[in-house]
Structures are given as C-alpha cells and as structure tokens.
N, C-alpha and C positions, 0 to 999 in steps of 0.2 A: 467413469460417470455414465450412469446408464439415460443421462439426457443428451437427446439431439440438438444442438445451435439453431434454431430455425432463420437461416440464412433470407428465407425471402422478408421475413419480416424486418430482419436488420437493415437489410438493403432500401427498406422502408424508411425505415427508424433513420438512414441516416442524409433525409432531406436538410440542406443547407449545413450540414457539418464533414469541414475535412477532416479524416484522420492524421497526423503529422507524422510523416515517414521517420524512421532513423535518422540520425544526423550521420551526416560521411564520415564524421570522425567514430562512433560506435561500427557503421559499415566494416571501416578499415582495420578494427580495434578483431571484429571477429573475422576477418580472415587471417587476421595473423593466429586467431585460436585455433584455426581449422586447420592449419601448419604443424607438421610433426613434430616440430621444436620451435615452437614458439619464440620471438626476440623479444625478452622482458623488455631491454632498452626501447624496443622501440614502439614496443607497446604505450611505456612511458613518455615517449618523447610526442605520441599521439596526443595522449593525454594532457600534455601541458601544450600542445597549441593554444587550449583558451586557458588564460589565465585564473576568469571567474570558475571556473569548471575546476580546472586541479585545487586551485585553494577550496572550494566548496568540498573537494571528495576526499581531502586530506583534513578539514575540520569534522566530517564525519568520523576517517579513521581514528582518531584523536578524539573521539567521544569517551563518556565514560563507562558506556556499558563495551568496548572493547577492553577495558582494564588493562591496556600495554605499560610495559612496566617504565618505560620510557618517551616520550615524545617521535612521532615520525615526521620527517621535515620534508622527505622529497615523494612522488610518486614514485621513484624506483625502488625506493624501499620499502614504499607499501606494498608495492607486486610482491617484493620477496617473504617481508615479513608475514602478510597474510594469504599468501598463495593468488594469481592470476584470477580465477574465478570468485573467489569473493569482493577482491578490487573491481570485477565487472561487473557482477551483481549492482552493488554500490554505485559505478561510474553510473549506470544504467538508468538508474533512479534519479541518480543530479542531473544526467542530460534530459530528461522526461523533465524535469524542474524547469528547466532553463527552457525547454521547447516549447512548453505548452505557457510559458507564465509571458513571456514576450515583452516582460519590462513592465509589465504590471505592475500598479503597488496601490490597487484598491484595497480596501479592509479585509473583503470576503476574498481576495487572492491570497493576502498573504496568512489568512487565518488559516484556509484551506493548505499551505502549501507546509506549515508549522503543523498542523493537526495530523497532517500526511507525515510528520517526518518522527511524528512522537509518538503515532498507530505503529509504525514501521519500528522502532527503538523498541517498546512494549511488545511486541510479537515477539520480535528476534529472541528479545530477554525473558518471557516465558517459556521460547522453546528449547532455550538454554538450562532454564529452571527446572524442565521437565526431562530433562537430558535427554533431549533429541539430537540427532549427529548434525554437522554443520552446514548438510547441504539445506534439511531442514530450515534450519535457523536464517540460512541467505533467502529462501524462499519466502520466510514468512515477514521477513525485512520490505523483499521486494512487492509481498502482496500488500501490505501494509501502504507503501508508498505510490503502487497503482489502484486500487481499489478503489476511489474517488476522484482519477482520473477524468473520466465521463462530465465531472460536475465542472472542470474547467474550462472545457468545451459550451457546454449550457450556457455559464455566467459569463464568458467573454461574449455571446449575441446576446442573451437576458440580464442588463446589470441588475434588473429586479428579482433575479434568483431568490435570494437567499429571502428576502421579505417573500414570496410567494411561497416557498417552503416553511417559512415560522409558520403561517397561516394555515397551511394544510395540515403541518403535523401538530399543531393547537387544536385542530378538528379532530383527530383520530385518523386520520388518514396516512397509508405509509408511501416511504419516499417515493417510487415509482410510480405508485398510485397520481400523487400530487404530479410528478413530473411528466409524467403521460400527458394529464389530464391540460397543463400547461404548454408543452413542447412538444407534444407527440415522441417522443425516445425519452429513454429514462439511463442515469449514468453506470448501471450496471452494460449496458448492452455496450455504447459507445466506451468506456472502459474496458471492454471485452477487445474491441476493435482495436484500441492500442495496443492493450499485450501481446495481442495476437501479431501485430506487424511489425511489433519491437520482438517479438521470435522467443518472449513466453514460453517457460514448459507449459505445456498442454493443462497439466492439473490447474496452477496457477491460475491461466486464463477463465477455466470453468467455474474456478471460486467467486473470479471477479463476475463473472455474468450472472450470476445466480446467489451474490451475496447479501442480499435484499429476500431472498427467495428461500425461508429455511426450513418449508415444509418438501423444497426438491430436497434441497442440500441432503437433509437428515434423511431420506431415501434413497439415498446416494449408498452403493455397494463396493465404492473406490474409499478405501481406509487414508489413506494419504490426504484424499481430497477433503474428506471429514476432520481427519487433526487439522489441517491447513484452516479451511473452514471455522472450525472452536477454536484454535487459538484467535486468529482475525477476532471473531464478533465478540471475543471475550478481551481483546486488545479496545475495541470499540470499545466495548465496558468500560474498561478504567480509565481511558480517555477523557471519558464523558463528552463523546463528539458529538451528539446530539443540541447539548448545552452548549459548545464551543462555537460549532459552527453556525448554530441557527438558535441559539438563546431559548432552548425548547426542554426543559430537565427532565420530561416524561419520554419514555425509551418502550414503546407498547412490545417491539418485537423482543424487546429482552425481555421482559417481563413473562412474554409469555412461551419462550422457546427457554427459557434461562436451563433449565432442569435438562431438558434433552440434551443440550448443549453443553452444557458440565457433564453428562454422562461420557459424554466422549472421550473427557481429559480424564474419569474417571476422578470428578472433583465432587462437594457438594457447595452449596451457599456458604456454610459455615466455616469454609475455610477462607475466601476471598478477602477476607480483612487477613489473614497471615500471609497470603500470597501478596496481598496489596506492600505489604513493612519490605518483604524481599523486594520487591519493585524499586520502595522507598531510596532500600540499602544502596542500590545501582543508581541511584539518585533520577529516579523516573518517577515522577510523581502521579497521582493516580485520581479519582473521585475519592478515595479515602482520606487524600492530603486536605479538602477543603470542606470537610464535614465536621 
C-alpha cells in the first residue's frame, strides 16, 4: 500500500473510544501457533472453555459454504479436518463477535453482527469461485467479518447511529463523511485499530482503513490488497448492506466505482446476475434473490 496510516490523526479520531484487546483465550490460542509443534488438543481444549464461542465456531464450520461432506461435532476435529489456521481465522472472528457485542441484542447489533457474518460467507465464496488459494479465501472471510467493526464501537455510545446514518446517506453523503461529521472518527479508522491489535495481516488491516476510500484503494500498487479490496465492496454488493443496515437502497459508491472495481476481478456488469445463481447455489443469498 503505498498509503501512510496517519497515526496522529487516529490518535485523535480515538477520543472516548476503547479498542478491545485480544481475549486471553485468542493470546493463549497464538502462542501455542508460534510453537514448533503446535498441541491441536490443546489448542481445542482453549477453545472450548467458553461454551458460547465453541458452539458458535463449530456452527460456522458446519455452514454450507464449507460443503463438509459430513457433520463436525467437536472442535478437535475442526483443527484437524480444516487445518489450525483456518479454525483461527474463524475463532478470531466469533471472539471479535462476542467481544465487541457484550450482550447486546438491540436491532442495529444484531443486524450489524448477521450482515458482518453473511459480508464474510460472500467473500469467502467468491474468492472460492474465482479459485483463489485458501489463505485468500480465510482473509476475505476475516475481512468481511472486521470491516464494520469501527461501527460497533460508534452505536454502543450513539444508540442513534444508525438513524443519523439513514439521514446522511439519504442526503448523498458517504459514510465517513456522515460519521465524521457526527462523532468525529469514522469506522473505517477505529476498525483499522482493531485489526491492527487482534494481529491482522497488514494488507487486511489497510483494506479495513481505506474501505470507504476507493479512489486510495484503486491507486493502490499492492495487487493482493486490490483483489482483497473487489472482492469485499463487491461482497458489499450482493449483500445489499446499505439496505440492510440502514434502510438506504441507493449505494452512490458503487455506482460510481462499480467498473473499476469489476476490473480488478476482471468481471463486467453483465455477468453479476450469473455470479449472483453461483452464490444462490451455496445457498448465499444475494440482492438478486429479492428483485
């Protein structure tokens, strides 16, 4: 990424908001990685101290876009069956679930926390579709899943989030724009700030900062970061998270980035209703299911 972080501004940006550290049990989870022979078991046996967490990360495994040809019942046989770093990938994401939602169960949490989990399914499965290798595909899960992170930070001090965002992007105005203008920080940055302290690859984290931003993105000379990038806003696409989240059905940045952004995948327009059926197939439903 040929973009600098402007660190003083963030430092700005992050009046009256904690980042949430790691939990001890992800802490513990990676130094058993950083061990020349990792102990699946007890990687596993990390894993199931909370109960809500293991059953949450074993209903993920057990989704239908991993197409496992049989049911996984324990986390130790998720470690085996899909290799340790895709289980963490994964863990990673449900304990960011569970950290930031804190028992929440207002409308705009749990829409947010549902939109974050079917952005993250829709990535994965495009970058599947496009036969990208698997580290890809974990990446585009996990960006998928932090990428709107920033915004649970926001709506836990502002319950009038989401009504002050319908407002602004009713106006023409984009989300930062609005959220600035409202909170001073916008949830790209503070999103940025969690990847970054839950230990994010680097590209990851820059998608999340600048995902709002896709006149940097598309200037952007890091090829990785660019696919990461188009898949994401094009996951956003079929989402229709716009709609979802803030009852908004005009999408101005897609509208007007769509073309450069498809260039990337090396797509056009006229194919997104074929790619939409393949989505369908994986049972991921799309803005084409409800037109």
């Amino acid at each position: 990424m040929t973009l600098a972080i402007n660190m003083a501004a963030i430092e700005q940006a992050l009046s009256g908001f904690t980042i949430p550290p790691q939990p001890q049990i992800l802490q513990h989870i990676n130094q058993q990685l950083a061990l020349s022979e990792p102990d699946i078991k007890r990687i596993a046996a990390l894993i199931n101290l909370d109960i809500g967490i293991a059953g949450f990360t074993l209903k993920v495994v057990n989704s239908a876009y991993f197409g496992l040809p049989r049911k996984i019942t324990s986390i130790e046989h998720a470690c085996k069956f899909l290799g340790l770093n895709r289980v963490i990938a994964l863990l990673r994401s449900v304990l960011l679930r569970f950290t930031l939602s804190e028992g929440r169960q207002d409308a705009f949490s749990q829409q947010l926390w549902s939109s974050a989990l079917h952005s993250a399914n829709l990535a994965m499965a495009l970058a599947k579709i496009f036969n990208l290798n698997k580290t890809v595909q974990d990446d585009c899960y996990s960006l998928g899943l932090f990428h709107n992170a920033g915004m649970a930070l926001i709506s836990a001090q502002a319950p009038a989030y989401p009504q002050l965002m319908q407002v602004g992007l009713q106006a023409g105005h984009g989300q930062s724009e609005v959220e600035e203008q409202h909170f001073h920080t916008c949830h790209e940055v503070l999103g940025f700030l969690i990847a970054e302290s839950w230990s994010l690859p680097p590209a990851l984290c820059n998608v999340i900062a600048y995902h709002h931003s896709p006149q940097l993105m598309l200037s952007s000379d890091n090829h990785r970061e660019l696919t990461l990038f188009a898949l994401l806003k094009l996951a956003e696409y079929f989402s229709g998270e716009c709609r979802v989240l803030f009852q908004v059905n005009l999408d101005p940045e897609w509208q007007q980035y769509e073309g450069a952004i498809l260039d990337i995948l090396e797509l056009d327009s006229l194919q997104l209703p074929e790619l939409a059926e393949q989505l369908h197939q994986l049972q991921l439903h799309t803005v084409y299911s409800v037109r």
